[in-house]
N, C-alpha and C positions, 0 to 999 in steps of 0.2 A: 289794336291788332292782336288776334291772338298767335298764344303760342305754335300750335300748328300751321297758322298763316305764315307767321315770320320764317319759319322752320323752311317752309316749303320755297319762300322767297328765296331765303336765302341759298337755297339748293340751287333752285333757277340761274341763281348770277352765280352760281361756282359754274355749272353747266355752259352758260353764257364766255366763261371766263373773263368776268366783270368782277373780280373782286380784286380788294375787299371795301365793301360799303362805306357810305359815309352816310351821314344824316346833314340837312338842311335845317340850320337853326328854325324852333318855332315848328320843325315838323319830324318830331324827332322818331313818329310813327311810322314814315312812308321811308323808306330806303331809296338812295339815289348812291349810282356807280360813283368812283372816282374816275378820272379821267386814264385808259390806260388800254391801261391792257384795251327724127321718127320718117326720118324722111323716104315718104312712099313717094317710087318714081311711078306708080301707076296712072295712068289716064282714064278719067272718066264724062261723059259728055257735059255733066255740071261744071270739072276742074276746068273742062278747055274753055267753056264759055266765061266763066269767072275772070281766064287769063287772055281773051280776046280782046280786040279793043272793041270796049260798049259804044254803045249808042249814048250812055251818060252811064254818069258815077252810080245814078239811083238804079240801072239796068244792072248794074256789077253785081251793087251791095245786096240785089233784091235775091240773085241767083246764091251766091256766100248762104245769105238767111236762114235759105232752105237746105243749106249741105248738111251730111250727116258727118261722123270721124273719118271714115275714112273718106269720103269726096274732100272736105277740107283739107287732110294731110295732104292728098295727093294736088290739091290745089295749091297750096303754100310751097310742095316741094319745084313747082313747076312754073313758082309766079315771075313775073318779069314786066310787070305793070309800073313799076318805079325804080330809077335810076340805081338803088342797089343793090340790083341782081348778078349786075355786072362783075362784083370785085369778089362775090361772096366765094365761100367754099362749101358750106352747106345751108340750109337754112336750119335756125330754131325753130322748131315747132311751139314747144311747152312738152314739160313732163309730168306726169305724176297720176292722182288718183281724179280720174273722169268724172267721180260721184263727189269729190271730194266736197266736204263742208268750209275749207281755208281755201281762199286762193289769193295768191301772193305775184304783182303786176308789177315788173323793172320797164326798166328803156328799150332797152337793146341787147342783143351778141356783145360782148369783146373777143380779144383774140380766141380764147381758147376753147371759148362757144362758138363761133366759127369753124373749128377745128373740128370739135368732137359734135356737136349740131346737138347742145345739149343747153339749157340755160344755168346760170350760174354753176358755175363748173372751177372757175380761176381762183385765185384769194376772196375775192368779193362774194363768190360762193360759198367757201366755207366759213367766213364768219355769216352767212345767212344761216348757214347749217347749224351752229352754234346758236343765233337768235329762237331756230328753230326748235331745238336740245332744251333750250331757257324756259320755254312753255310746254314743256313736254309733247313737243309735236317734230315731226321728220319725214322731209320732202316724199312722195309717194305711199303715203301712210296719210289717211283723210286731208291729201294736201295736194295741189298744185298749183304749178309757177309755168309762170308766162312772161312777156314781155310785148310792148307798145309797137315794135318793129319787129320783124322775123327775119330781118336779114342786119349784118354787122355796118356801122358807121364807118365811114373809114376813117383810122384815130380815132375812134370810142370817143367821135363825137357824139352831142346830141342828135338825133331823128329832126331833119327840116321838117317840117310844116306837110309837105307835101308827100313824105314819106310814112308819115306818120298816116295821115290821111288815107294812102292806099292800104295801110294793113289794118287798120281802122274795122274792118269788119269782121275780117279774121278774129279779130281779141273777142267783139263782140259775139260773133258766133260761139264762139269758146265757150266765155261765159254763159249764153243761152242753155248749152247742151250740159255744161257743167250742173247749173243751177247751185251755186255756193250759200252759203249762211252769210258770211261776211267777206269779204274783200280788203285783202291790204294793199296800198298802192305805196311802192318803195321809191320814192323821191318825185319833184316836184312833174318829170315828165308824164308818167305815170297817172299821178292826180289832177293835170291838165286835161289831158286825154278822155280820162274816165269820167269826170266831174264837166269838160265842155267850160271850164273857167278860167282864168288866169288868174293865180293868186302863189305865194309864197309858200315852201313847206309848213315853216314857222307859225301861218296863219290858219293853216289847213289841219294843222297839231290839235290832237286833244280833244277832238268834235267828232262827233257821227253820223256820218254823208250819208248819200244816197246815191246809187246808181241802179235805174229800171228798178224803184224798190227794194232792192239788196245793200243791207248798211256796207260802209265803208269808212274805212281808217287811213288815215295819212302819216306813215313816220321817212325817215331818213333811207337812202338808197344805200346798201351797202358798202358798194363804190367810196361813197362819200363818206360815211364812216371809218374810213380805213386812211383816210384821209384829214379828216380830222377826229379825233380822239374825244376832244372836251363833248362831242355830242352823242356821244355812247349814256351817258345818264340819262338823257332827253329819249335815245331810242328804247332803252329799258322801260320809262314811263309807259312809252306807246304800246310797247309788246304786253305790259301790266293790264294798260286801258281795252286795250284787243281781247285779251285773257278773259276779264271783267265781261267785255262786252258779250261773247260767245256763250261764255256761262247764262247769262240773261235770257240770249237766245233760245238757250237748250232748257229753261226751264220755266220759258214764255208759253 
């Protein structure tokens, strides 16, 4: 590694507020942390058909396909096709940059995205924001973030099966009009979703997916980061690997 390499690593996990480094015997090159530290109510004849009841799912998804930004916001802000519409106070849309080349895919709302109908917003947010800071990138600035469900679980559970399924196209649309370089999917719901698999974070770690052709990266969900600590090293890797990988990208 060179000097300027390490230099700028080590910026990153100050940024991160991941310090200070440790090394893994036998790799005494690669740094590893220590353990530690829009909602349009407008109607439009696309929104209302999207939120009627179809004739089937594939009549839904086929109308979603074709929406442009604004038919979708006003579609999401007015969905009521799955059980939780009911408890919600706003919905999340997604924020950030439309064109952007990052895009970064959670679960769900908690409270305070609920609240303010924003995503990541709470604690969970701001160590994203910080993850963010680590690779010199920040949310609406070639970035945006979404989430699997557009309305909140109640108890920041996970998204059932069938919840997921109805916003399922939404994200998809997202992504179509997005058009990103890479995709990161922040915990295991996330990279179910997107990927159509069932498989482990841990398994999902450290490889370079594919979704519709668009690579993808699998690391740890905020949330759960903050929750457990010991896998803050494991998330620095991936945000390393992501780094790496976009570099590639951009000069592929």
């Amino acid at each position: 590694m060179t000097a300027n390499t390490a230099e700028r690593r080590a910026l990153m996990l100050r940024e991160m507020g991941l310090t200070p480094p440790w090394h893994l015997r036998g790799a005494a090159d690669e740094p590893v942390v220590a353990p530690a530290a829009i909602a349009q109510t407008a109607s439009t004849p696309d929104a209302r058909a999207a939120n009627a009841t179809p004739a089937g799912a594939d009549d839904r998804r086929s109308v979603i396909m074709r929406m442009d930004w604004a038919q979708i916001k006003a579609s999401v802000a007015s969905c009521t096709t799955c059980a939780l519409h009911a408890r919600r106070n706003k919905t999340v849309f997604g924020v950030g940059d439309e064109n952007a080349d990052w895009l970064f895919v959670g679960e769900g709302p908690g409270a305070d995205e609920d609240v303010q109908g924003e995503p990541f917003v709470g604690q969970a947010g701001k160590l994203l924001d910080s993850m963010l800071a680590a690779i010199q990138l920040k949310r609406g600035a070639n970035v945006y973030i979404a989430n699997v469900v557009k309305c909140r679980p109640p108890g920041n559970r996970n998204p059932e099966a069938d919840e997921a399924l109805a916003c399922e196209p939404y994200l998809h649309r997202q992504i179509d009009l997005i058009k990103p370089k890479l995709i990161i999917a922040l915990g295991k719901v996330a990279a179910v979703n997107l990927l159509a698999r069932e498989a482990s974070v841990a398994s999902m770690r450290n490889k370079v997916h594919q979704y519709r052709g668009i690579p993808l990266i699998v690391t740890y969900h905020p949330a759960y980061l903050l929750r457990s600590l010991q896998e803050k090293a494991r998330a620095w890797e991936d945000l390393c690997f992501a780094m790496d990988t976009m570099q590639g990208l951009n000069s592929g």
